[in-house]
C-alpha positions as a printed Julia matrix, in Angstrom:
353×3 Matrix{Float64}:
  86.1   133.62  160.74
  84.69  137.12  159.34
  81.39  137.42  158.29
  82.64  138.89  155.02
  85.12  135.88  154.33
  82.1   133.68  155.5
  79.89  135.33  152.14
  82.68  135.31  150.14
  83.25  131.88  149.94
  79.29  130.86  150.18
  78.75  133.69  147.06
  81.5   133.05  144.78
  84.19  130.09  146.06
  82.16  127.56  147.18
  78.78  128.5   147.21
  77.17  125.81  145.24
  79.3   122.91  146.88
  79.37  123.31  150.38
  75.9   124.33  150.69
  74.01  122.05  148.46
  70.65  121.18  149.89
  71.63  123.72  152.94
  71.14  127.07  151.14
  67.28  126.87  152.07
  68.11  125.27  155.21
  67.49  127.32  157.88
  68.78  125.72  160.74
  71.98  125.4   159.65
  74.27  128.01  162.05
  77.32  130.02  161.73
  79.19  126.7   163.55
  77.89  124.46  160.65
  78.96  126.55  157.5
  82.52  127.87  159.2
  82.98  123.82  159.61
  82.0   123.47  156.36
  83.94  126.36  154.55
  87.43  124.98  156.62
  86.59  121.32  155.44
  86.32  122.45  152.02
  89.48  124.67  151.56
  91.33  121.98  153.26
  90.65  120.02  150.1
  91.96  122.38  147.77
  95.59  121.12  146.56
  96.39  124.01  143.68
  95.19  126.98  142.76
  95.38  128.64  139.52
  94.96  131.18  137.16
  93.9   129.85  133.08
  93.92  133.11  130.41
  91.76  133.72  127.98
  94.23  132.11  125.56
  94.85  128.9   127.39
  97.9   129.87  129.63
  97.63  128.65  133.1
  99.79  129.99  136.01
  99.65  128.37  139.4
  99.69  130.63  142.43
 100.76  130.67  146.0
  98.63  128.47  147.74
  99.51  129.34  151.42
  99.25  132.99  150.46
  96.32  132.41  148.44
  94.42  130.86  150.92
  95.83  133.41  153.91
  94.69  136.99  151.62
  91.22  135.36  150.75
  90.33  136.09  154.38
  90.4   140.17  153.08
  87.96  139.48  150.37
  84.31  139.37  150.2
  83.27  142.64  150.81
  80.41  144.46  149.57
  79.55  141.57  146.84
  76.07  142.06  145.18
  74.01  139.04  142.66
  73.81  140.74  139.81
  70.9   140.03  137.09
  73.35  141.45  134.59
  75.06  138.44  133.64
  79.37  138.42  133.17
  79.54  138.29  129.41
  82.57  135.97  127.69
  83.82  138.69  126.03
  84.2   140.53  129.79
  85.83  137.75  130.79
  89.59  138.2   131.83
  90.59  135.38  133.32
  89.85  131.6   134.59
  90.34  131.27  138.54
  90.73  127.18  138.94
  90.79  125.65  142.61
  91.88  122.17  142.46
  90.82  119.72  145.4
  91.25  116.26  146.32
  88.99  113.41  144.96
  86.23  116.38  143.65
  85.72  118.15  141.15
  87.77  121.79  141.05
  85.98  125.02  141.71
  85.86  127.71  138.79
  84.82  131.04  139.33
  85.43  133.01  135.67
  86.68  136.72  136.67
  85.85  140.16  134.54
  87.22  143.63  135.88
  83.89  144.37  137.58
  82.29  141.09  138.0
  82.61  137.6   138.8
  80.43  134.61  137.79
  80.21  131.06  139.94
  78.31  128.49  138.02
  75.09  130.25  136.92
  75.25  133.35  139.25
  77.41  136.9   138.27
  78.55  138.99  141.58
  79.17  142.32  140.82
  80.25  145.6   143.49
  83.26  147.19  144.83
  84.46  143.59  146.19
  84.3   142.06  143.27
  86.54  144.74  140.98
  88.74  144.51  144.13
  88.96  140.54  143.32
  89.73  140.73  140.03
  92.71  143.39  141.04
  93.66  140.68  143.62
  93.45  138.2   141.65
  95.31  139.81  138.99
  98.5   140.74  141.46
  98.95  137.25  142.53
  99.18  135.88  138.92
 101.46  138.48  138.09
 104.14  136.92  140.8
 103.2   133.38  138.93
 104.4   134.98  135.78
 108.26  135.68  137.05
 108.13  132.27  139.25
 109.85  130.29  136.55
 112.96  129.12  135.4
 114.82  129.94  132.26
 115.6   127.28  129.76
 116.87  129.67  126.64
 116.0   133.45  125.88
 115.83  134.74  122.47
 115.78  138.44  121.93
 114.68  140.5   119.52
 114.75  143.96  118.7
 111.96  144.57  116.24
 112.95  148.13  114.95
 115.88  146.68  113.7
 114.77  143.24  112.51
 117.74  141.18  114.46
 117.46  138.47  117.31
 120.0   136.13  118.52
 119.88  133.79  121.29
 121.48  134.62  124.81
 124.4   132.72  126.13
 124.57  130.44  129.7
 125.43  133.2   131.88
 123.41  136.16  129.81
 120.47  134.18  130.45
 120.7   133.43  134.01
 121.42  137.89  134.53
 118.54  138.19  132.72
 116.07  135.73  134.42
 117.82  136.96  138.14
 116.49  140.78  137.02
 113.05  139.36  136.5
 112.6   137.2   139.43
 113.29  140.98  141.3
 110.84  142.9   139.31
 108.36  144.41  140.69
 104.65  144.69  139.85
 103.47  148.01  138.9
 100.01  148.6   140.29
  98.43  151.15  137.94
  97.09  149.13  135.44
  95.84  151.56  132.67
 100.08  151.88  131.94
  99.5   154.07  128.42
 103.41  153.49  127.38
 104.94  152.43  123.87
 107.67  150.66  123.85
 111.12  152.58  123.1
 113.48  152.33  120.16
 114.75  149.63  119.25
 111.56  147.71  120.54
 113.5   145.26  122.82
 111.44  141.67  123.21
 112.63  138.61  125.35
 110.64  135.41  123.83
 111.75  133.07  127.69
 111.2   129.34  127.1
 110.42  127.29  129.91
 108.91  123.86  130.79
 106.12  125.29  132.68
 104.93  127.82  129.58
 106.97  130.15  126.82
 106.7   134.3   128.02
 106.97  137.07  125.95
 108.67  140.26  127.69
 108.42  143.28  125.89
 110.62  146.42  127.08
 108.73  149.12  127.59
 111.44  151.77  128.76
 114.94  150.9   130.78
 112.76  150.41  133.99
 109.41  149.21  132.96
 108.62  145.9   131.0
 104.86  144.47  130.35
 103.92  140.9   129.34
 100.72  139.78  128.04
  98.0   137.31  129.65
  95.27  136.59  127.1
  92.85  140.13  127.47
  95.6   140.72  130.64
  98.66  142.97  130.78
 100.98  143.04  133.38
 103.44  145.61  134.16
 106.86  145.62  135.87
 109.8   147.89  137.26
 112.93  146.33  136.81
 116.78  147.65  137.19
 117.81  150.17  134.74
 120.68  147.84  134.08
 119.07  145.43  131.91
 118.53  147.86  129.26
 122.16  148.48  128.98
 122.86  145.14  128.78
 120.13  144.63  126.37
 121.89  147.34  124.19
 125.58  145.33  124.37
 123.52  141.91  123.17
 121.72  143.78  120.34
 123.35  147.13  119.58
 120.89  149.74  118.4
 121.82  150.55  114.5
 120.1   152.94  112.08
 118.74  150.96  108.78
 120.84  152.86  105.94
 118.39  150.78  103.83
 115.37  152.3   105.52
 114.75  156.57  104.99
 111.99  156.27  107.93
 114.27  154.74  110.56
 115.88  157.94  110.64
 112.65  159.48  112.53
 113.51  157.26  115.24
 115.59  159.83  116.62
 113.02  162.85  116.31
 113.01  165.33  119.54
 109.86  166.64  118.58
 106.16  165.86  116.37
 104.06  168.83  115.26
 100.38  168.07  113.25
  99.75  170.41  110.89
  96.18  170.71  110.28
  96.02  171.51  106.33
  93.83  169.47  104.76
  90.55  167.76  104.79
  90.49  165.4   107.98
  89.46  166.97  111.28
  92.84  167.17  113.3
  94.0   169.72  115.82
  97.42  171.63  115.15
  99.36  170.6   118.17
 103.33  170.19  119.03
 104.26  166.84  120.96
 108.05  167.29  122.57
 108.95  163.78  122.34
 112.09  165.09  124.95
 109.24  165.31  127.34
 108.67  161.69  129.32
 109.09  158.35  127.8
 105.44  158.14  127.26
 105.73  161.0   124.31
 108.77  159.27  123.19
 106.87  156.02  122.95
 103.91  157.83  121.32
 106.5   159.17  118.45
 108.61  155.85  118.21
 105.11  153.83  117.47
 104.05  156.75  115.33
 107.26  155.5   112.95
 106.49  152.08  113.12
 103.22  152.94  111.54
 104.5   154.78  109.26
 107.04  151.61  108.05
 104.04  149.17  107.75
 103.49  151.87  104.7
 104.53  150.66  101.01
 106.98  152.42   99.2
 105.84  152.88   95.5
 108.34  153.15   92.97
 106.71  156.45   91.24
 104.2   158.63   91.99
 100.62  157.22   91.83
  98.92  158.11   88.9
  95.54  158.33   90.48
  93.5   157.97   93.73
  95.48  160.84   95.49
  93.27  162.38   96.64
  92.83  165.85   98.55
  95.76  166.23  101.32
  94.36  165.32  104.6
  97.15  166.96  107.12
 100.9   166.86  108.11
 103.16  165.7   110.54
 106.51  167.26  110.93
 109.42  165.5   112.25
 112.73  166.76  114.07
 115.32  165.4   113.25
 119.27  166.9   114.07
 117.73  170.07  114.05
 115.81  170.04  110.7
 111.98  169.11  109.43
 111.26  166.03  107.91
 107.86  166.0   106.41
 104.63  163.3   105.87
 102.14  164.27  104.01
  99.15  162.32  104.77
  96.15  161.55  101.68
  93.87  159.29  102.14
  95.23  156.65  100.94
  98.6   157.5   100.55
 101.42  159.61  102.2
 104.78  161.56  101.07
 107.58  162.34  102.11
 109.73  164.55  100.15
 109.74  162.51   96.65
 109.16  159.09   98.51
 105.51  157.92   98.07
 103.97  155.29  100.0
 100.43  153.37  100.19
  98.71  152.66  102.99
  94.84  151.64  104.6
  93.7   154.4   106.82
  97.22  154.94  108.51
  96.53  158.6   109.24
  93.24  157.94  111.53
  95.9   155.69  113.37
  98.73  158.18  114.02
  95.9   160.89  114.75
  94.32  158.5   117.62
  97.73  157.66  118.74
  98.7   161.15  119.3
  95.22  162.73  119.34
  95.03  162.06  123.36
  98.42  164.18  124.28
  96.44  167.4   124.12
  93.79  166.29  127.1
């Protein structure tokens, strides 16, 4: 057994239980602690993964148990204990007649009972770690499927055989690895809410081919067929909100900030035609702008100096917000709001880097 594996599991798996009393024990050889590592993962029945928010996914155990040989590299103790609010995730090893093992997992370190491990082997846990939960996530059967489109405030349930499409795309998906994925999702905001026996999930659609769903202070990401989406769009067909003036900015090709006013922004043009991330960027940038409230006149004070513009086009011609502090226009339309033009500026704000 490697030497790495070997510190691994004495560090961070099983340090505290296979070598109680030994630790200090200097006799004890390399024969004694690789019988003693092999007795103890022999024990282990399950292994899972418990989020910050109390989901818990079971992983592989064979394939669990035959990557944790590459791990264990280049693992430091650490004085600088892993903080609870660093904490992504709950790593549970189950074993017969004992107690389990729990090892609680942050991006960049790793704490086993009272000790934090912290180095280039322990981020590369956590990404391990995070990979193999990601497969738990689509290892589950359907029961029902509800889906939503949240731009256009409709769900409806999916039939038998619309259900069983959907859940046979999923099983293929596959993970993306870059996990710093800075996408919005696309008009009309497509959500699948997946009931189950083991746990409920909650899809969201990012674009046609990527999807993400959420694991307490976790996200995973997935490519999946383009072919879904269009589907998606024959279950819940995208329609424009006659009822709702802003919905029509959905379909803007292009975002320009206007820096006229009083709040520090940067003129700058975003081509939402560009990439699906600057289509996501402008598609959230609406939603904001709907969580405003549309007064019925003009307010009669608290206006306010302007603070800046953003320009929308639309078919070819301008639509225009005018942001105030608390407030924002657009064209006779006046609408309250807390602070929603710091939002949209930090939501857009990092396209010019």
């Amino acid at each position: 057994m490697k030497s790495s594996l070997r510190a691994y599991l004495l560090s961070i798996v099983v340090a505290c239980t296979v070598i109680t009393g030994c630790a200090q024990d200097a006799k004890v050889t390399d024969a004694d602690m690789r019988d003693r590592i092999g007795t103890e993962l022999g024990t282990v029945e399950r292994v899972t993964v418990m989020s910050t928010d109390g989901q818990e996914v079971s992983l592989d155990l064979p394939e669990f148990l035959k990557e944790l040989q590459g791990q264990g590299k280049d693992l430091q103790l650490s004085n600088d204990p892993l903080k609870q609010e660093d904490v992504r995730f709950t790593l549970v090893l189950y074993r017969k007649q004992v107690a389990p093992l729990v090892v609680s997992v942050g991006e960049k370190a790793s704490k086993f009972g009272e000790n934090t491990y912290r180095g280039s082997g322990a981020i590369t846990f956590y990404q391990w770690i995070h990979r193999l939960t990601g497969n738990g996530l689509l290892a589950l059967k359907s029961d029902n499927i509800l889906l939503s489109a949240d731009d256009l405030s409709q769900a409806r349930m999916l039939a038998i055989e619309e259900t069983a499409y959907i859940q046979k795309v999923l099983q293929a998906a596959a993970p993306e690895s870059d996990q710093s994925v800075n996408q919005h999702p696309l008009y009309p905001n497509y959500r699948l809410r997946i009931d189950s026996v083991e746990r409920p999930l909650e899809v969201t659609v990012l674009t046609p081919t990527l999807i993400s769903i959420p694991f307490g202070r976790d996200r995973h990401f997935y490519h999946v067929d383009g072919q879904m989406f269009s589907r998606l769009t024959e279950y819940l067909v995208p329609k424009e909100k006659t009822t709702q003036p802003i919905d029509k900015l959905f379909k803007a090709t292009n975002i320009r900030v206007e820096a006229t006013g009083e709040m520090r922004v940067n003129n700058l043009d975003l081509d939402v035609s560009q990439s699906t991330v600057e289509q996501g960027m402008a598609h959230q940038a609406v939603r904001l702008l709907k969580t405003g409230v549309q007064l019925v006149d003009r307010p009669q004070k608290g206006v306010g100096p302007e603070e800046y513009r953003l320009h929308f086009r639309v078919n070819g011609k301008e639509l225009t917000v005018i942001f105030y502090s608390r407030h924002f226009r657009i064209n006779d339309s006046w609408y309250a709001h807390n602070q929603l033009q710091k939002a949209i500026w930090k939501l857009i704000e990092p396209t010019q880097k």
